[in-house]
N, C-alpha and C positions, 0 to 999 in steps of 0.2 A: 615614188621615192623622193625624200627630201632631201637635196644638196645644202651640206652647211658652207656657207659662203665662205668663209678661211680655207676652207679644206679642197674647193674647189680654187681658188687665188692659188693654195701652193702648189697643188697637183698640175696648174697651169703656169708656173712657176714666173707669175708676176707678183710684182711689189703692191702693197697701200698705194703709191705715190700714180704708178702706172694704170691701176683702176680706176681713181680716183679721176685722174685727167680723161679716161676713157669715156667713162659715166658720167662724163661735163659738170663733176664737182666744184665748185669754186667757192671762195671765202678764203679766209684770211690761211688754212692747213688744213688743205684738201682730206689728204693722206687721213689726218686724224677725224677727220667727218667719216670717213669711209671707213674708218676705225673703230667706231662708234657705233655704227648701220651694222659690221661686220660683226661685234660681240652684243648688238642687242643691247647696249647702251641707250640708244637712242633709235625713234622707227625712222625707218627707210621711205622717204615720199615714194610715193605710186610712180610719176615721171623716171627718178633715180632707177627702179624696180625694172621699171620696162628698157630702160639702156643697158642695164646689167644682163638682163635675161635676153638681149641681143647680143650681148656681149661671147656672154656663154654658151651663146647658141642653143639656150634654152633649157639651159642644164639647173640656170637660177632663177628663181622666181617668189611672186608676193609670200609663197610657204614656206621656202628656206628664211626669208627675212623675219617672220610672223613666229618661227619658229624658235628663233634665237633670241627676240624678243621677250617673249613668254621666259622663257628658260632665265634670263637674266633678270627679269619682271619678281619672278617667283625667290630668286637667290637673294634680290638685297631689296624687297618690301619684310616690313617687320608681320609681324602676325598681328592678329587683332589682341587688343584688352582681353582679357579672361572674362571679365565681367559683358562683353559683348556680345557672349558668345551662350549665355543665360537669357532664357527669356524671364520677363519682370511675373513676380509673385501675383 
């Protein structure tokens, strides 16, 4: 089973801010890197993955993050040219 990382944050009923610090984010807003990892905005380093999935005690891992990625990947890439998608005469 794949944990989506939001849904596991509420059900554990911590904040962005509180993960973030947890999962030794740092940069200029934590919160919103881990904001980012969490809707698949942006992939999750390996490092980050493996503190989280300690975090959760193993509830999160590389497929939840891979997973949300994808999903978000797929929502705002445009589709290909029509003409792409023809092979040539």
């Amino acid at each position: 089973m794949i944990l989506d990382p939001k849904a596991w944050r509420l059900q554990a009923g911590l904040t962005l801010a509180s993960v973030a610090r947890a999962a030794g984010i740092e940069g200029r807003n934590p919160a919103k890197t881990y904001s980012r990892y969490e809707q698949g905005e942006s992939a999750c380093p390996a490092e980050i993955v493996e503190r989280l999935r300690a975090l959760s005690q193993g509830q999160l891992g590389a497929e939840s993050f891979h997973a949300v990625r994808l999903t978000w990947l797929r929502a705002n890439s445009a589709p290909p040219p029509a003409e792409a998608c023809h092979a040539p005469p």
